[in-house]
N, C-alpha and C positions, 0 to 999 in steps of 0.2 A: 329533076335530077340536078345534080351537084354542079357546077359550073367548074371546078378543080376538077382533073382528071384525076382519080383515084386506080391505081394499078394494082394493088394487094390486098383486101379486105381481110382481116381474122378478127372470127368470134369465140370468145370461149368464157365460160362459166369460173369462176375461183368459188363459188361455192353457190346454194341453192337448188344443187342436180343432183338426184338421187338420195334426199334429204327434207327435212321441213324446215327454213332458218337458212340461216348465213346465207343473205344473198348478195352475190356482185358478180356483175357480167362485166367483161370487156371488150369495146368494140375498138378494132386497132387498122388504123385507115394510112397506109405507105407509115412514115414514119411520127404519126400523132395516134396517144392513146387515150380514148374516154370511157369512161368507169358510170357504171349504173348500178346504185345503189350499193350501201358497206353496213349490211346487218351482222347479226348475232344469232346464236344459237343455245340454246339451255341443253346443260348435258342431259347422258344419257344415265342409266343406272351404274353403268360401267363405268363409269369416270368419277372414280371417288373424290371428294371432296372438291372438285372441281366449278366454278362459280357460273362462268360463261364460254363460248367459246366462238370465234373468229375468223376469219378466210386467211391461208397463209398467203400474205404479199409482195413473197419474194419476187415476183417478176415486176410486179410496180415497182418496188425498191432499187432492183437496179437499172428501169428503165425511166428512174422517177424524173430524166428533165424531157421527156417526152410524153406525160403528161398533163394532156392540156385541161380537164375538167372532170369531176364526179357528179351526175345528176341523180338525186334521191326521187324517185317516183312515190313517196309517201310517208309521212312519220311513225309505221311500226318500228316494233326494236327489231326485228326481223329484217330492218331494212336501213333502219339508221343507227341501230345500236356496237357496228364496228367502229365506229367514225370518229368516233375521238382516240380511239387506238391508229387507226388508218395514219389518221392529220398529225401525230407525232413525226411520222417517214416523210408524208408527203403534204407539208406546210405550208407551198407555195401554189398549191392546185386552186383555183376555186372550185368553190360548190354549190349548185344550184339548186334549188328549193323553192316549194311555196311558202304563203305566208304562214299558214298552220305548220309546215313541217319543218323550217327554220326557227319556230318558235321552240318547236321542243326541240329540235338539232341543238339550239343554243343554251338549253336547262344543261344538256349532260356535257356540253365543251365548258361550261361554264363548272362545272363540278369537278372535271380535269383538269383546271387551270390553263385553257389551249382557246377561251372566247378571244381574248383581244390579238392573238397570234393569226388567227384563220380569215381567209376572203370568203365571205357568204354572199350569196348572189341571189335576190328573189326574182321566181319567172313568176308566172302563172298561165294558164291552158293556150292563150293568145300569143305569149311571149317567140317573139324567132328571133335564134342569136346565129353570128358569123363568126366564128372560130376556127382561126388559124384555116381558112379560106373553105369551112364546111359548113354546110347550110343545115342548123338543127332547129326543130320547130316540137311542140307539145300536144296532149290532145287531152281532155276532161272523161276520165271515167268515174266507175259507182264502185264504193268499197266502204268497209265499214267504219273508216274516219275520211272527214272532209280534207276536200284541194288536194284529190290524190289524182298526176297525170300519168300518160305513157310516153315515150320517147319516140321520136321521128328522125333520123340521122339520116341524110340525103348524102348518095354517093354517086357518083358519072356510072358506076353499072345499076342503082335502082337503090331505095329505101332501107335502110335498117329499120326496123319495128318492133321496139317494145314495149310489152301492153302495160305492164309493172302489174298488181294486183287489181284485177276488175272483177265485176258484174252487172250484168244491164240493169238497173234499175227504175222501173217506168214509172216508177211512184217515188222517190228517193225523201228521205226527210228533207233536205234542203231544197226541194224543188229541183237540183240540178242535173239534168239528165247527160249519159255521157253525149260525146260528139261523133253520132252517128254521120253527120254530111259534112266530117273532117278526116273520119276513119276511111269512111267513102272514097273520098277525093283524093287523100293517099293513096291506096287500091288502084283508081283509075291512072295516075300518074305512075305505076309500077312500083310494087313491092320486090328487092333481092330475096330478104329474110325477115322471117318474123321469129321473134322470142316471146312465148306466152303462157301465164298463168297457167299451171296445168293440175293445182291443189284437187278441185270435183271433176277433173277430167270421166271419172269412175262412174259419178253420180247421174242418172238418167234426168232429161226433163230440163227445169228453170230453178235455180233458187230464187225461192220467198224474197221479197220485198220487205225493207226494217220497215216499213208502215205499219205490216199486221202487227211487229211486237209493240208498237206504241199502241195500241189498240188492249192488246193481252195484257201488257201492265197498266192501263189502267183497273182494268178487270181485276188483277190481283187485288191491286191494292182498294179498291174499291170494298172488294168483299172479305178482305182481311180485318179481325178485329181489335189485334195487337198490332205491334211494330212493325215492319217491311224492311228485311232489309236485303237489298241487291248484290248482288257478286258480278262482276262484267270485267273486262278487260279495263283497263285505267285508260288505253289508246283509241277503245272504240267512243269515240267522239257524240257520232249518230246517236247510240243506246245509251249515254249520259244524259245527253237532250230531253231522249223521251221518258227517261226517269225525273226527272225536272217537270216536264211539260205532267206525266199525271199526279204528281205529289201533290203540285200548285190545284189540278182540275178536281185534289179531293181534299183540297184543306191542310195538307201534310208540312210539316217542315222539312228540310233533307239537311244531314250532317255527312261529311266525308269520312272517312277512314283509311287509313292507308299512304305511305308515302308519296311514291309516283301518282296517284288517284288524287290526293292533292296538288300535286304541280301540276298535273294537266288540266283539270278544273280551273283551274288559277288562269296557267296562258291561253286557254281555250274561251276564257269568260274575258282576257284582257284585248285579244285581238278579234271579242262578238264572232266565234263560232259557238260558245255556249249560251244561248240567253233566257235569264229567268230575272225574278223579282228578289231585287236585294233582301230584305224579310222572307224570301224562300230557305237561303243558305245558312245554315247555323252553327256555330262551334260545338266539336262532340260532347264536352264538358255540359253544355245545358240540356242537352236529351234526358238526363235524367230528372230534369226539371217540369220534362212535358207532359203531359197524357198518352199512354201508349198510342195511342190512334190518331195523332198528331204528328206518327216520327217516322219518317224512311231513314236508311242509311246504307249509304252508299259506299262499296267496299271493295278491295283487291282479294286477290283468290281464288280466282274461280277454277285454276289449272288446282289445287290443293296441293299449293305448296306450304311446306311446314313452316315457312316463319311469316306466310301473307297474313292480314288480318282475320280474312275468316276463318282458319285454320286455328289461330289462338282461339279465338272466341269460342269456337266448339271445343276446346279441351279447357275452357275459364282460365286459358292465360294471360288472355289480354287486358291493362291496367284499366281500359276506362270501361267497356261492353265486353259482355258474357250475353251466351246465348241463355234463353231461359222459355216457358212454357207462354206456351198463346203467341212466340213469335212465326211470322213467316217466310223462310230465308226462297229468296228467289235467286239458282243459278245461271242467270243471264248468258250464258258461254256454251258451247259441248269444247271438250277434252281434246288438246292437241295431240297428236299421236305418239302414247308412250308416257301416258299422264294419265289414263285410264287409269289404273289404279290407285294413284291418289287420291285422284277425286271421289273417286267412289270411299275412299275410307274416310274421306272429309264430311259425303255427304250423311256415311252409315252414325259418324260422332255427331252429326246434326241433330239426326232422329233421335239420338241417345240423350240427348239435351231437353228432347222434349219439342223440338220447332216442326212446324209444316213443312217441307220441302218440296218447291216446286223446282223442277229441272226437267225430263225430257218429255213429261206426260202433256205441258202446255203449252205456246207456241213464245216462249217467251226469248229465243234462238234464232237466230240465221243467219247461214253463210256469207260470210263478204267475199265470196267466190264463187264467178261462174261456172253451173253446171252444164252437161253436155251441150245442151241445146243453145247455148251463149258464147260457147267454145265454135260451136260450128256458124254459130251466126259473126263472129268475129274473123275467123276464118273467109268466109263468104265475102265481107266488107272488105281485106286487106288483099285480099287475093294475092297473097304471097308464092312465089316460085321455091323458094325453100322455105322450111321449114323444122325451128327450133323446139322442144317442148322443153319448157325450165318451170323452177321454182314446184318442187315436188319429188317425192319419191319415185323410184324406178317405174315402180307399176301406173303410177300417174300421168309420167312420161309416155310408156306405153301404151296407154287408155288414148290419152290425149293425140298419138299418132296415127291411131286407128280411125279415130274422130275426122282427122285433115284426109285421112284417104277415104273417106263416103263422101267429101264434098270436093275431091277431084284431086288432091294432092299428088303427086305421082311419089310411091312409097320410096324409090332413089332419090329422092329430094327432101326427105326428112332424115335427120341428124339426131338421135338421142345420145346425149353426149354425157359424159360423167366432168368432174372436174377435172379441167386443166387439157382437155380436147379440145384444140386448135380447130375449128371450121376454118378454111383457108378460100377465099375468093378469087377468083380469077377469070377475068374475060369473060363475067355474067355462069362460069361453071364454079361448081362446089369439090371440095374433095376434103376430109378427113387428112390433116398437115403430121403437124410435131402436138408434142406435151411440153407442158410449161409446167414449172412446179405450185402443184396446189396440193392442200390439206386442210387439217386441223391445226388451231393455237389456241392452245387451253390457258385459260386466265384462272387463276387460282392466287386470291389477295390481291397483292399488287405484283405478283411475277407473271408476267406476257412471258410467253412459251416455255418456262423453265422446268414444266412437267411435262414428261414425257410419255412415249410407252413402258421405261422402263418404271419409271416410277410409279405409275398406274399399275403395274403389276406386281409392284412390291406391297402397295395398299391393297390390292386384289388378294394378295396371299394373307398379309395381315389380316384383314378381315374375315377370313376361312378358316385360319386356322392357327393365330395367335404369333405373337415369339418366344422364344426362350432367350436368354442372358447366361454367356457362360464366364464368369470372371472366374480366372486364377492370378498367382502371385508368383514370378520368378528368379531364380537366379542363375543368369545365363552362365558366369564364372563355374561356380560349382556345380552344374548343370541340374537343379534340385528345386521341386516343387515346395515352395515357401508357404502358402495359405491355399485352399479352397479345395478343389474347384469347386464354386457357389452356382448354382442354379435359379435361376427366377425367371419365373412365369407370368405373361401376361397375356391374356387370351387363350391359352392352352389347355391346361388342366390347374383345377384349384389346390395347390403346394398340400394344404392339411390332411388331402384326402386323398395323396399321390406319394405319400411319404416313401411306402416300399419300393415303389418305380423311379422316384429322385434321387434315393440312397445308391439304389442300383446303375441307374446314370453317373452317379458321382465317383462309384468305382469304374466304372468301362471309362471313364474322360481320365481320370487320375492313371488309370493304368496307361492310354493310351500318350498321353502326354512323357510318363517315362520313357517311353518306347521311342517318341520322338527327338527327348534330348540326347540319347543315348546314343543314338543316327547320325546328331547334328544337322538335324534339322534347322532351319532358320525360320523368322515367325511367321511367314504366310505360309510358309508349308505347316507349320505345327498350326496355324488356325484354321487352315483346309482339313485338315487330317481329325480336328477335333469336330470340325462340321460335319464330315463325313461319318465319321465313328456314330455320331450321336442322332444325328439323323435318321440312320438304319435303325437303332437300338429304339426310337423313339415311334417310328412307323410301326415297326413289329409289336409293340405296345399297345397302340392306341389307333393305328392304320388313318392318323395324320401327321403332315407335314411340315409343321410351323417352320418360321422362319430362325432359324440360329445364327446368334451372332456371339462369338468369343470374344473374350475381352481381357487382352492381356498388359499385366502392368510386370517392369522389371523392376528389381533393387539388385 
């Protein structure tokens, strides 16, 4: 325990709960606050045009000089892709990292122009720091990129514990197995609360160890007669490796593709978490120099997003590789939730192309997330008194609660909290406090939150069911319609083949606009009155809705 008496403990989520994405917890100890993990989120289909989105951090913002640190538990962008948004507010915070996740931490601050502004701080699993008189120490789990730890926050009533993303892995590619007799020895010195992975809460049993799939791709590629080329996440570090490791074991050369797939190759290979043979790696540019049976290629896309690499490549838009016959594209990944569909239309334009597709028939996949039985074995080791379940959707949380009560949890002592639910500590008792303000900040270009709900539902409408434009011409003195009214259409109906229904619009708006000056009407009422006129006449029509916008000019 803590040597500071700590009087007030609150935990709460700004984002990661009831969700996949965006994760930061905050653990807030009397009057110091520390932040674990500032990822990112990829919209949903409902958020048009929308690029990424963000934890809202208005309560760090105006608590920002009681902020004493942000610890990253791992380099996803799920976990470090808010952070150079974050570090604009709060510039003076340090942030702790290992050496793999500061490495890419510094790719995307370096991209923002916010590298040489920020304190970056490398721990690693052994690391115990003394901050602002609180005892925080680390611990090594398994997940599907290297130097990923969990958090150990020591307080006078018992441990804060968070696992960040694990799974037990007894075989791991790096050899490194988590710290079973640190999670231990945590547990026996008293756990208050644990906050834990709860992604396969759902899933019965163990996930797979990445060994088997270094085993399976070599297999593929082994009995492939064309080109090989992979789709994997650019951040799974582990399944880079073993795409390396069997290219090299079958003679292959391997070419990257893909942005981020290149920069993490790069600082993964600069700070020896990636190692292969310099003559393994080769510029895309000469693959077409090689022998098909001499080329892997290694590539982003595997969620089927529209502008990743493989995505072009299966519709032959991409400038240097097109998909073509005798190749064999391996989807190294399953579908994060709500991408299904993409990928499936990625993989059906594969087929179409002509390539093999392997994706869920062979084991060339596996969860970097414990399932049940590693959720309860974690559980077991920390022996926690309360009880958090984060990073996951509602049902996972709920999965994952049921899980702590078969291994003794008492069901009042777990907490499924949504964003911005305060757990409040007291005197070693728990209780459900205040809300603090959390949400969504949609990033769209370079505007941070400037789209809204409403503006999302003005795209929403757009996209249903079109605009209309209504320009007329007036003269307010003589109260008298000068030109128009002009009608145009976009997205609604095609003007050439609507002519009797636009003529007939054109008289209901001309008439109703006399009606208006006539009143003395002023121009948002004559603009309301022409929306409204036109709207009905336009529903009974065609029984849609578009959006109308008047547009009126005086002389």
């Amino acid at each position: 325990m803590s040597k500071k008496k700590t009087e007030n403990i609150s935990v709460f989520a700004l984002g990661g709960v009831g969700e996949i994405g965006k994760n930061m917890y905050v653990v807030e100890l009397d009057d110091d606050i520390f932040v674990i993990d500032a990822g990112l989120m990829f919209p949903g289909d409902e958020m048009l045009g929308i690029d990424i989105v963000i934890p809202d951090i208005t309560y760090l913002k105006e608590n920002k000089d009681r902020v004493r640190a942000i610890f990253i538990t791992h380099g996803h962008e799920d976990h470090i892709g808010g952070l150079s948004y974050v570090l604009r507010d709060l510039k003076h915070v340090p942030v702790y990292g290992t050496k793999l996740t500061l490495g890419l931490i510094e790719l995307k601050l370096k991209e923002a122009g916010l590298l040489k502004e920020v304190d970056l701080r490398m721990i690693d699993a052994k690391t115990k720091l003394t901050i602002a008189d609180h005892f925080i120490t680390f611990f090594r789990v398994n997940h599907s990129i290297p130097d990923c730890v969990g958090v150990c926050i020591q307080t006078s009533q018992g441990a804060i514990v968070h696992t960040g993303d694990f799974k037990f892995d007894y075989t791991p590619v790096d050899g490194k197995q988590s710290d079973f007799n640190k999670l231990a020895a945590i547990g026996q010195r008293g756990v208050l609360a644990l906050l834990s992975d709860s992604t396969n809460a759902e899933r019965p049993g163990q996930t797979g160890s990445e060994s088997i799939v270094g085993a399976e791709l070599n297999d593929v590629i082994y009995q492939a007669e064309g080109r090989v080329i992979v789709a994997s996440f650019a951040s799974n570090v582990h399944r880079l490796q073993q795409v390396f490791a069997a290219a090299e074991a079958n003679d292959r050369k391997v070419a990257v593709v893909g942005r981020s797939m290149v920069n993490i190759v790069e600082v993964a290979q600069k700070l020896n978490y990636l190692r292969f043979k310099a003559k393994t790696l080769v510029e895309l540019s000469q693959v077409n120099r090689l022998p098909d049976n001499k080329v892997v290629i290694l590539t982003t896309g595997s969620q089927g997003e529209p502008m990743a690499a493989l995505t072009r490549m299966a519709r032959n838009a991409h400038k240097q590789v097109n998909i073509r016959l005798n190749d064999t594209v391996v989807i190294a990944a399953t579908p994060i939730p709500g991408n299904e569909k993409s990928v499936s239309k990625t993989i059906d334009l594969l087929f179409r192309s002509g390539a093999n597709v392997i994706y869920n028939q062979r084991k060339v996949h596996v969860s970097g997330h414990g399932s049940a039985e590693e959720l309860k074995l974690m559980l077991n080791l920390v022996k926690p008194k309360y009880f958090l379940p984060i990073h996951g959707e509602y049902r996972m949380q709920m999965a994952h609660s049921k899980l702590a009560e078969q291994v003794g949890v008492k069901p009042n002592n777990i907490f499924i909290v949504e964003k911005g639910d305060v757990v409040e500590f007291t005197g070693r008792k728990a209780r459900m406090s205040r809300k603090v303000p959390a949400g969504n900040v949609l990033i769209d270009g370079i505007g941070v939150g400037d789209v809204g709900n409403i503006v999302l539902r003005d795209r929403r409408l757009l996209s249903q069911d079109g605009v209309v434009l209504c320009v007329v011409t007036l003269n307010r003195k003589q109260k008298k319609l000068i030109s128009g009214p002009e009608l145009i259409s976009r997205g609604f109906v095609y003007m050439r083949e609507s002519e009797e229904m636009i003529s007939e619009a054109n008289r209901i708006v001309t008439k109703q606009i006399e009606k208006s000056l006539q009143a003395g009407s002023d121009w948002t009422e004559l603009k309301s009155n022409i929306r409204e006129r036109l709207s009905v006449f336009l529903f009974e029509q065609t029984k849609r809705r578009p959006m109308i916008l008047p547009i009126i000019m005086e002389i």
